[in-house]
N, C-alpha and C positions, 0 to 999 in steps of 0.2 A: 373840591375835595380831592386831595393828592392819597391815592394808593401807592402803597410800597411794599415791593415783592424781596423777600428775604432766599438767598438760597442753603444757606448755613444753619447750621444747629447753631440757638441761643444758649448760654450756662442754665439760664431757668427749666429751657424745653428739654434739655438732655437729663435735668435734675429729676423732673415731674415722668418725665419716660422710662426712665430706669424705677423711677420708686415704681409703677405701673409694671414694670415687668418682675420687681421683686415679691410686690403684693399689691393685687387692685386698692385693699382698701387702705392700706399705708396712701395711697397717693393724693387720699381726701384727707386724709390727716393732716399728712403735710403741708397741702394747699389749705386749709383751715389756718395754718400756723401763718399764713404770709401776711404782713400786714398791706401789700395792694389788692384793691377786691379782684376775686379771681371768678370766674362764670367757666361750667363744664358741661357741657354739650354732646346727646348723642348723636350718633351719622343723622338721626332721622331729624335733629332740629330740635330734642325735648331736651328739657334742663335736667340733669343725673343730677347735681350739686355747684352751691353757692357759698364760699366764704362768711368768715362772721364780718369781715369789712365791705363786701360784695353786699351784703344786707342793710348794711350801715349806710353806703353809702345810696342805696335806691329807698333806703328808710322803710324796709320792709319788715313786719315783726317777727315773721316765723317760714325758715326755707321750706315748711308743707303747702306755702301757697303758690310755689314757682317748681318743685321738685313733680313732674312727669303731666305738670299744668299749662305751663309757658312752653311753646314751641315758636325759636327765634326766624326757623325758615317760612313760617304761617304768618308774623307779624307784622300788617301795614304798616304800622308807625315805622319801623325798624328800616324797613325794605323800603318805604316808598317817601314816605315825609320825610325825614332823615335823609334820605338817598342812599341805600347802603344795599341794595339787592345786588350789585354785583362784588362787593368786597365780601357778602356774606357767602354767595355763590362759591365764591373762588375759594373761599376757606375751608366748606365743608368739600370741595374737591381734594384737600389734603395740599393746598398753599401754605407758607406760613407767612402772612403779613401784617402789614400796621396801616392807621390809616389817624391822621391826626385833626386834634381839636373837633370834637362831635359832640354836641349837645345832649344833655341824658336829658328823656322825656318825662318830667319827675313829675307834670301835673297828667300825665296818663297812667302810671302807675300808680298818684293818689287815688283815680279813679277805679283802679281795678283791681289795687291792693289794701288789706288793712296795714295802716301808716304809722308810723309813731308823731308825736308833735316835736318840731326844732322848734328851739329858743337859741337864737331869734332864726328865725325859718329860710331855706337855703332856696332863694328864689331863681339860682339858675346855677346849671354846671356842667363842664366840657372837660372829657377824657380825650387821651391818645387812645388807642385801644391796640395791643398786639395780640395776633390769633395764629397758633397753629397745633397739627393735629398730634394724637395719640394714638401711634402705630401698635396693633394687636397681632394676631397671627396670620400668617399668610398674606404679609402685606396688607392689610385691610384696618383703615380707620377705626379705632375702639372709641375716639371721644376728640370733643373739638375745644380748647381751652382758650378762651379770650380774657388775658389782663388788660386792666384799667387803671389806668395814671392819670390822675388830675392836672389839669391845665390851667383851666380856669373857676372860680366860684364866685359865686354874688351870692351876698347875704345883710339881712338887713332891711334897711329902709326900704320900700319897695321901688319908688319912682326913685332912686339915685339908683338902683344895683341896675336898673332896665334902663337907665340910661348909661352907664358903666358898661353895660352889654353891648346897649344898641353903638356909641364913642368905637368901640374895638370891634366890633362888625364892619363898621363905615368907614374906618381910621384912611383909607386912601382915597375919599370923595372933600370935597371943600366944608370945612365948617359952617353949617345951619343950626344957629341956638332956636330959632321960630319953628322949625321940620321936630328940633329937639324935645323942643315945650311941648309939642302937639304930641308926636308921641305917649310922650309920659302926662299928657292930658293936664296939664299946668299950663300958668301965665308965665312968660319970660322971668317975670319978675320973680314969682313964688318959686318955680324951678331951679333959677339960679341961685335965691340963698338959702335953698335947702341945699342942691349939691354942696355948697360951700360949707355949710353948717357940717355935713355929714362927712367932706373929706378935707376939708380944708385947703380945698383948691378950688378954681374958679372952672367949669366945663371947659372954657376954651384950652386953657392950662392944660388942663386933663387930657385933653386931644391933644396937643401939641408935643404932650409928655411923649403918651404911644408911639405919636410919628415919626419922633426924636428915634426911640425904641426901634419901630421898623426898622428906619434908615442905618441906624447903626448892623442890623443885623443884614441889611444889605450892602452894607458897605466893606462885607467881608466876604464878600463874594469876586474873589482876585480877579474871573472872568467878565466884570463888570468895567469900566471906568466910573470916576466919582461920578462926572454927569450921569451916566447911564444909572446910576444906583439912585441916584435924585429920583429921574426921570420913575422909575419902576414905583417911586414912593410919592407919585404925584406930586411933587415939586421940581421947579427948574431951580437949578445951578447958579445961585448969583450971589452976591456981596450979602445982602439982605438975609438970604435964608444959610449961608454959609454962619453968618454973625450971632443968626439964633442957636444953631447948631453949638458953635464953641461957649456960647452962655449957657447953654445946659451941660454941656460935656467939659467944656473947659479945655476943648483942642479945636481945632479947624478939622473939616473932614480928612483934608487930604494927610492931616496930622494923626489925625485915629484910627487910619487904613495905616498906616507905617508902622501905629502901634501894636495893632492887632496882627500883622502878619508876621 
């Protein structure tokens, strides 16, 4: 989990700060109007207020169930399963960072809030998340604001979206369709034509796609050579996997790194 320490006012944070100094309650207005879910936070960790998309997207019914209930610096899940106690830390210190691809714990919230029902139900999802503070008087913190940007979503069949998941968790370890069945508690066989049924790809496909994906996004990395960018992507360098590369891209790497810089 990469942290990242911002030192500059964002266009949002300088928008959300002025509304707050021109009128507190204009500033929940406004953040109601955004359509990314926004979460507001006092010094002490308790929820002040939640967006109408911030509820939407934790499928929660009603913000009296999270408003001065939920305190983010109290909660295991948050701090400890997740791993986020010291991104949390740093932010109610009055940081302003980000911290990317983090799973929302949306079957602890079924458990603890009343839920609405999805059709068809969103069995997993990963925010960027950026956090920083709301300056009061005297220098001192009046409120901690964490936006949420969608990354990733599974929705759907259950055993293809948790295999969906599990393909882009692992996307840099070797392909195991028998590790893959077991997981999602299927046969080789049943697993793979429902993946197929459900995407119209074959698992292995599916992996190969992502790591296609990686690689290209490391391949832009100028401080890299192609080999090195392979290597980072758990592949070596050779004829073979250069040949799969340009059958999906339709260039050679060293051809798509000239493109892209």
């Amino acid at each position: 989990m990469i942290i990242t320490s911002y030192g500059k006012d964002s266009s949002v944070e300088k928008s959300l700060q002025s509304a707050f100094i021109e009128n507190e309650q204009y500033l929940f207005q406004l953040v109601d109007l955004f359509p990314l879910p926004i979460e507001i936070f006092a010094p002490d960790g308790t929820t002040v207020f939640g967006n109408r998309a911030a509820l939407e997207m934790c499928n929660v019914m009603g913000l009296d169930q999270v408003v001065g209930v939920y305190n983010i610096l109290e909660d295991p899940v948050v701090n400890d399963i997740l791993g986020l106690r010291e991104y949390v830390s740093r932010a109610f210190k009055g940081e302003t960072l980000s911290v990317s691809d983090v799973r929302v714990p949306l079957e602890d919230m079924a458990g603890r809030y009343e839920t609405r029902e999805d059709d068809p139900p969103i069995n997993s999802l990963y925010n960027d998340i950026i956090s920083f503070p709301i300056w009061g008087g005297n220098n001192a913190i009046a409120y901690i604001v964490n936006i949420f940007i969608t990354t990733r979503i599974y929705q759907g069949q259950t055993e293809v979206t948790k295999a969906k998941e599990y393909i882009e968790e692992h996307w840099i370890e070797k392909f195991n369709l028998d590790e893959l069945a077991r997981f999602v508690n299927l046969s080789k066989y049943h697993f793979s034509h429902l993946f197929k049924k459900h995407t119209g790809t074959t698992p292995y496909s599916y992996y190969q796609d992502i790591k296609v994906e990686k690689l290209k996004e490391t391949l832009r990395d100028k401080n890299l050579s192609v080999s090195e960018a392979f290597d980072a992507c758990g592949l070596h360098y050779n004829g073979h996997q250069a040949q799969l590369f340009k059958k999906r891209t339709g260039l050679t790497p060293s051809e798509y790194r000239r493109a892209e810089i």
